[in-house]
C-alpha positions as CSV (number, residue, x, y, z in Angstrom):
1,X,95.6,86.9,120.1
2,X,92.3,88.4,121.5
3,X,90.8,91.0,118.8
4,X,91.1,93.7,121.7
5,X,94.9,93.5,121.5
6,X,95.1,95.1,118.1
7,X,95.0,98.3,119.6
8,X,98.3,97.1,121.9
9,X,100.0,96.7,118.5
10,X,99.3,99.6,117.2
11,X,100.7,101.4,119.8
12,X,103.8,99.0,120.0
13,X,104.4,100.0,116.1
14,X,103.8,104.0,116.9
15,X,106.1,103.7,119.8
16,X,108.9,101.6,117.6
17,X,108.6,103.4,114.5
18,X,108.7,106.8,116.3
19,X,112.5,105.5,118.6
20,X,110.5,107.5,121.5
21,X,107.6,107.1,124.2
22,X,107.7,110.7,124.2
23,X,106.8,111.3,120.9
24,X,104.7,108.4,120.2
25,X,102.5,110.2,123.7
26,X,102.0,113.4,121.9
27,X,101.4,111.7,118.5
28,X,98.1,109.8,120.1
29,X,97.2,112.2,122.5
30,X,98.0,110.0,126.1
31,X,100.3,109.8,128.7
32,X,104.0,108.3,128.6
33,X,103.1,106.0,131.2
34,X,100.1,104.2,129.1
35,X,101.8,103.8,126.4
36,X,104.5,101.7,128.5
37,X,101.8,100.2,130.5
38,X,100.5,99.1,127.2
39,X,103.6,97.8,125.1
40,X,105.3,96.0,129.0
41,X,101.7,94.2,128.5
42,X,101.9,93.2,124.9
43,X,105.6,91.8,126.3
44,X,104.0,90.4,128.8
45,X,101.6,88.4,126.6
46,X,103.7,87.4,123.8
47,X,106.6,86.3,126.5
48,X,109.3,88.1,124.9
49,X,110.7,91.8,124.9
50,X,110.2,93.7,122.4
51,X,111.8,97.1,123.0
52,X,114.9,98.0,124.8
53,X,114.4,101.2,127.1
54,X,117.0,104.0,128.2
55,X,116.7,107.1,129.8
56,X,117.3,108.4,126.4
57,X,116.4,106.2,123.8
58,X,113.9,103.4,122.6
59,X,115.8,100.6,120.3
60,X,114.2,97.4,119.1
61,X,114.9,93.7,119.9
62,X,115.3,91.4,117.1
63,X,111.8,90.4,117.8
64,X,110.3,93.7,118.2
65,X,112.0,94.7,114.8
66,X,110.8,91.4,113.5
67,X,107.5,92.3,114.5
68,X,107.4,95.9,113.4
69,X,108.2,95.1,110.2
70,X,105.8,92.4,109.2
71,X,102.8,93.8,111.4
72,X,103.6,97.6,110.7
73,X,102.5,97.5,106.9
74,X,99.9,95.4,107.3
75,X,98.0,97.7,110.5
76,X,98.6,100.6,107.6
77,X,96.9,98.9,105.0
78,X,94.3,98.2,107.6
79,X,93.8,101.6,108.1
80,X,94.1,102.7,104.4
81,X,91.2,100.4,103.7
82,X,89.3,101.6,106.7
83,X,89.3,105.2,106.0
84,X,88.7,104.7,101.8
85,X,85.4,103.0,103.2
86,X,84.5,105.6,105.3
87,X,84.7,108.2,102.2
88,X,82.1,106.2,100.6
89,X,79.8,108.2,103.1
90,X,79.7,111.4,101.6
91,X,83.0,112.5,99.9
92,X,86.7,112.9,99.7
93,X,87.9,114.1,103.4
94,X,91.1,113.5,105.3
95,X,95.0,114.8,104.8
96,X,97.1,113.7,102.2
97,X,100.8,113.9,102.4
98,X,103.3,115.0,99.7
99,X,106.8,115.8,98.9
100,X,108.1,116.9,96.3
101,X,111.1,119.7,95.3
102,X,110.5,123.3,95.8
103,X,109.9,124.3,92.2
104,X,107.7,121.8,91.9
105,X,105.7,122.5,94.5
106,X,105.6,126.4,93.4
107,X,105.1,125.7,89.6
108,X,102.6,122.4,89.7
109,X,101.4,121.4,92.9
110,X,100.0,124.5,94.3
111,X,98.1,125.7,91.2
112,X,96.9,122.9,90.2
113,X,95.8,122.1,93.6
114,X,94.5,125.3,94.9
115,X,91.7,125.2,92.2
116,X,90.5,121.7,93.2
117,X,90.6,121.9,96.6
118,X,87.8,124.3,97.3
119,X,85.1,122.2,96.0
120,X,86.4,119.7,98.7
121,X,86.3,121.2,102.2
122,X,87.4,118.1,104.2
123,X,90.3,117.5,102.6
124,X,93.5,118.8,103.3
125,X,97.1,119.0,102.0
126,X,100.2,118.8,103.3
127,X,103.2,119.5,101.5
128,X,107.1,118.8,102.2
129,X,109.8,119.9,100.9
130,X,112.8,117.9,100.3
131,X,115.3,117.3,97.7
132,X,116.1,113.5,99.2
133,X,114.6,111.2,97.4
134,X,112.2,110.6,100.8
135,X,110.5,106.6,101.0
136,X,107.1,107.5,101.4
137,X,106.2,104.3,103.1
138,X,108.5,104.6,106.0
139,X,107.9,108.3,106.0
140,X,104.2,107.7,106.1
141,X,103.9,110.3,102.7
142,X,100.6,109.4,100.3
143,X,102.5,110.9,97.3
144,X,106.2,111.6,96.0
145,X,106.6,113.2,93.2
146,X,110.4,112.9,91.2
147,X,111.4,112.9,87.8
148,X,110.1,109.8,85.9
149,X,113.8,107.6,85.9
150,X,114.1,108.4,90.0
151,X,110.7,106.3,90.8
152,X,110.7,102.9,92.9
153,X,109.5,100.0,90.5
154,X,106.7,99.0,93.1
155,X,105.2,102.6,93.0
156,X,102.2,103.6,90.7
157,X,103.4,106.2,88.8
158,X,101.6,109.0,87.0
159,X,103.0,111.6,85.1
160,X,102.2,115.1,86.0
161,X,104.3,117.4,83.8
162,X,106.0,117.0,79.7
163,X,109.7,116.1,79.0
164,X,111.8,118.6,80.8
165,X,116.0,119.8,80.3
166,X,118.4,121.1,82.9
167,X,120.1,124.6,81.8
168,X,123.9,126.3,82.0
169,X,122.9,130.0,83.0
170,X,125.3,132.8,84.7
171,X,124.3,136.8,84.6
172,X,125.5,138.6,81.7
173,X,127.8,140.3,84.8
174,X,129.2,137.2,85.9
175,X,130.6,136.6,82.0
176,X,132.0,140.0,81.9
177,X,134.9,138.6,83.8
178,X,134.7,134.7,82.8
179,X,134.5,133.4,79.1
180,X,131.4,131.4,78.6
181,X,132.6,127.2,78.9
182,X,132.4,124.8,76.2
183,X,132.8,121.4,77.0
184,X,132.6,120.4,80.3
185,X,135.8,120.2,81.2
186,X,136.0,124.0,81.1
187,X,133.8,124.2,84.0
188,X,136.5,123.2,86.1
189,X,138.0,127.0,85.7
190,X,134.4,128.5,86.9
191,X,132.0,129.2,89.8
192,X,129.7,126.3,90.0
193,X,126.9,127.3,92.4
194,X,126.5,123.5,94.0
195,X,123.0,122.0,95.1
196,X,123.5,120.3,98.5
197,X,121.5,117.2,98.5
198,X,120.3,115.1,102.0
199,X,119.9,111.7,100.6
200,X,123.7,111.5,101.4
201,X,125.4,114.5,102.4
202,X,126.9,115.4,98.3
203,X,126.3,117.7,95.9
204,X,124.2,117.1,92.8
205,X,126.3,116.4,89.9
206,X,126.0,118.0,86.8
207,X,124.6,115.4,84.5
208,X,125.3,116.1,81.0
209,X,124.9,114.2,77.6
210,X,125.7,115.1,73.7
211,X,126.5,112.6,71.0
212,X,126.3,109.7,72.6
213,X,128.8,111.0,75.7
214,X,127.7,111.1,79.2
215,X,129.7,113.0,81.4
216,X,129.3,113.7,85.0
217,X,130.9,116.3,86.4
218,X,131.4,117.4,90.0
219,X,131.5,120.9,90.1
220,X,133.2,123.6,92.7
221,X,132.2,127.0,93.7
222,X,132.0,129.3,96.3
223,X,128.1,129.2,97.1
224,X,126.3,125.7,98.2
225,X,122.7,126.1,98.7
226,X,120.0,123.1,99.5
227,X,117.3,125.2,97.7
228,X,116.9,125.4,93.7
229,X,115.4,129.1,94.4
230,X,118.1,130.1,96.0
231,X,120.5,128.9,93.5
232,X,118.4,130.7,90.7
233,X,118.4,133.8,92.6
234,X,122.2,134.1,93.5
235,X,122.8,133.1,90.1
236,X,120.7,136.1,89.2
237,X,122.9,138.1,91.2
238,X,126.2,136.7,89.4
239,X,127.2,134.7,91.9
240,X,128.7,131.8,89.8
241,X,127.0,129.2,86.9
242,X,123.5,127.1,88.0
243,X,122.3,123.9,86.9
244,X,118.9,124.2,86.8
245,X,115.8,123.1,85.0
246,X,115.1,124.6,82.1
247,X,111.8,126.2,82.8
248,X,112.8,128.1,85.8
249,X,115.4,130.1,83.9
250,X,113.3,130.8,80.6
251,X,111.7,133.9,81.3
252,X,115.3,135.3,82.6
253,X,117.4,133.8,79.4
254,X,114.3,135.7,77.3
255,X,114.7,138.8,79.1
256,X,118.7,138.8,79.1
257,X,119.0,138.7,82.9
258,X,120.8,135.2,82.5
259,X,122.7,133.9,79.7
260,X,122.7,130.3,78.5
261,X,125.8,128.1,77.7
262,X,126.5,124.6,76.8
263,X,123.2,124.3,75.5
264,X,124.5,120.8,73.1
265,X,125.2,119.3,76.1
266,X,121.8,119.6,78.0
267,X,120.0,116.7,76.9
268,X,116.0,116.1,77.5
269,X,114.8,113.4,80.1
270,X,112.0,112.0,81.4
271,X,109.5,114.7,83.3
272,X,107.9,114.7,86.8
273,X,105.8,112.0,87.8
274,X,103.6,111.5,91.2
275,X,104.0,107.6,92.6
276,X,102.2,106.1,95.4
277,X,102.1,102.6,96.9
278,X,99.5,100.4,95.0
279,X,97.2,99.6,98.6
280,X,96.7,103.6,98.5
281,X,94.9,103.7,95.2
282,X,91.1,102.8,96.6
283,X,91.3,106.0,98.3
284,X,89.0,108.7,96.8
285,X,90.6,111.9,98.6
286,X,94.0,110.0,96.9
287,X,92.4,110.1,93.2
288,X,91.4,114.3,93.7
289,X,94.6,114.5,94.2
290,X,95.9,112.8,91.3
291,X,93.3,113.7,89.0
292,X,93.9,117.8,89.8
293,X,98.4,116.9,89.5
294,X,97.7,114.7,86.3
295,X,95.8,117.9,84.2
């Protein structure tokens, strides 16, 4: 294939990864029409289809999805590589992706972050949100960051924070009316505030451990949230028990606004970690980053 048609692969792997013409159009800044122009003459060429067209949806063909998925990485690497050469020039510059949970975002990303970043005017951050545990390749994310025994195998993985322990809390109002649980079958007779979770639709399950027991329970309550700040704060209002990590609830069980039970059965695990695929590694804006979550 002629070196000028790499640009009708790119587009073919935009247009494929993004299910849409339309999107794909807004994503490279030109028309719907060019972009099918382009990929009917990469069809063309190759003497096969590649995408099957609707009025409503773009699906692959076996060989466009064959395509796409051995091509796709490799044009990413290419421009991975391209753009860690072109820091050489003068410095780190460019955006780098992230996601991450919320308290982590608010408790180690953004300070750590927001004293690095001013010495480094071209390079941005973006950070997401989301409890799922996302697949930053396919999700084109430069960084994930998840607790240390939740990271892909293939993933470079640094660790940004020390061990770190869930924690039972309620209000001191909320145990007015219910006696504090024991074991965890008691928490079958309580308000469990439940974590909603996207990865599949369920709630998080309340992982616990003591003398060699592991028990999962599967909790019930009348608040769901999908948000580990809102769960703190409703249990802060007495709205049932949280499962949350220890550090968020600290200052609260110091200053008697929450009370902790069950502590024997909150065991410590492995703490946060930021992973990236290994081809991302040679990029400089990339090892800022790092440097400023590893401190």
């Amino acid at each position: 294939m002629a070196r000028e048609n790499f640009n009708d692969l790119q587009v073919f792997v935009i247009v494929a990864r993004e299910r849409s013409f339309t999107r794909a159009a807004a994503q490279l800044g030109v028309s719907q029409s060019a972009l099918s122009h382009t990929v009917r003459g990469l069809e063309e060429r190759l003497g096969v289809r590649l995408l099957t067209r609707t009025t409503r949806s773009v699906s692959m063909t076996e060989a466009g999805e064959r395509l796409y998925e051995s091509v796709g990485p490799r044009l990413e690497e290419i421009e991975a590589e391209l753009a860690a050469v072109a820091e050489y020039r003068d410095h780190p510059a460019g955006t780098i992706r992230i996601t991450t949970s919320e308290h982590v975002a608010n408790r180690i990303v953004w300070p750590r972050l927001a004293k690095v970043l001013p010495r480094y005017p071209d390079l941005k951050v973006e950070l997401t949100v989301d409890y799922g545990l996302a697949d930053i390749v396919a999700q084109r994310y430069d960084i994930g960051i998840r607790l240390g025994d939740r990271v892909a195998q293939d993933m470079i993985a640094v660790p940004i924070s020390g061990p770190q322990r869930m924690a039972i809390v309620a209000s001191p109002g909320y145990f007015q009316h219910h006696t504090a649980p024991q074991v965890p079958a008691d928490l079958a007779a309580h308000d469990c505030i439940g974590l909603r979770l996207p990865t599949h639709g369920g709630l998080m399950v309340w992982d616990l451990h003591k003398d060699g027991q592991n028990v999962n329970v599967r909790v019930d309550g009348q608040w769901t949230f999908n948000s580990s700040v809102a769960i703190h704060r409703a249990a802060l209002a007495g709205a049932g028990l949280a499962y949350l990590l220890e550090e968020m609830v600290l200052e609260d069980v110091a200053a008697g606004r929450l009370q902790r039970v069950m502590l024997d059965w909150c065991d410590v695990f492995a703490g946060f970690h930021a992973y990236y695929p290994s081809r991302r590694q040679s990029s400089s804006a990339l090892r800022v980053v790092i440097e400023a979550l590893r401190a």
